[in-house]
C-alpha positions in Angstrom: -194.7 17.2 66.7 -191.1 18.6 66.0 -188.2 16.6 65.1 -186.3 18.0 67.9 -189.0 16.8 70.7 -189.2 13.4 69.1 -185.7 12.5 68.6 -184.5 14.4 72.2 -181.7 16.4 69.9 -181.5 20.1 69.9 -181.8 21.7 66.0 -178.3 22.7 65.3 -179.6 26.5 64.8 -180.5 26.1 68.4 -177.5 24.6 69.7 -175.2 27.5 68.3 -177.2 30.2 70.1 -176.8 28.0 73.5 -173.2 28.4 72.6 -173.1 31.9 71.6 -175.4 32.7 75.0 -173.1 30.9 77.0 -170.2 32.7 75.8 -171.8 35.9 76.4 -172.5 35.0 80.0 -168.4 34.0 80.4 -167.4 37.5 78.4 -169.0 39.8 81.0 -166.4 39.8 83.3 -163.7 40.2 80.7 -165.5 43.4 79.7 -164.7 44.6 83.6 -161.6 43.3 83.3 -160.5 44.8 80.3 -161.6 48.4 81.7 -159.8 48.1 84.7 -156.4 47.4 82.9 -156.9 50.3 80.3 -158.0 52.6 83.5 -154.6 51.7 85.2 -152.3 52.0 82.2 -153.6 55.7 81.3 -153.2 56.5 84.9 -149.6 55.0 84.6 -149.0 56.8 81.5 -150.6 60.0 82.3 -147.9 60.2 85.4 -145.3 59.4 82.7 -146.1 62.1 80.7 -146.4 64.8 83.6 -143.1 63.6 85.0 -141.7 64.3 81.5 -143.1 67.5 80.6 -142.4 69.2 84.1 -138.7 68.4 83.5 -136.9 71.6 82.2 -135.0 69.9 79.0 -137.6 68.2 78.4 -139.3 71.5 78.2 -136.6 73.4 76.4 -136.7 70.4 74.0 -140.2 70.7 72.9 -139.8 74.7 72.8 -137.2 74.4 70.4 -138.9 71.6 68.5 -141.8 73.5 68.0 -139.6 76.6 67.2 -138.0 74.8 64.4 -141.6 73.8 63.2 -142.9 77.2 62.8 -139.6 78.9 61.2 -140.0 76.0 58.7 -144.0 76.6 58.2 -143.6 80.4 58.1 -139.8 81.1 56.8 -139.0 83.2 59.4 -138.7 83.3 63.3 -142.0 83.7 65.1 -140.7 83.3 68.6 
């Protein structure tokens, strides 16, 4: 016979799967959970981001930006 049937004490190997299982189990939900928050904040930031870009100086700004960037790449003005 095992030592674990005779003395009635789980094997510590098998006690830290127990745990590990058990801590699986509780960690599904958090898996749902943690989906649903990062599905909501893209949404939010995705509407950030059109409301920003659809503004005209916000527009204008990134034009010019961009402008700037390829007169510096290029040496010359491309738009």
């Amino acid at each position: 016979m095992s030592r674990e049937i005779v003395s009635g004490t789980a094997s510590p190997r098998r006690a830290r799967l127990a745990t590990a299982r058990r801590s699986l189990r509780r960690q599904r939900g958090m898996v749902t959970a943690e989906y649903a928050v990062g599905a909501v904040a893209a949404a939010g930031f995705a509407g950030i981001l059109i409301k920003v870009l659809t503004d005209p100086r916000v527009f204008e700004l990134l034009l010019k930006i961009i402008e700037w960037l390829l007169n510096l790449v290029f040496g010359h003005k491309v738009l």
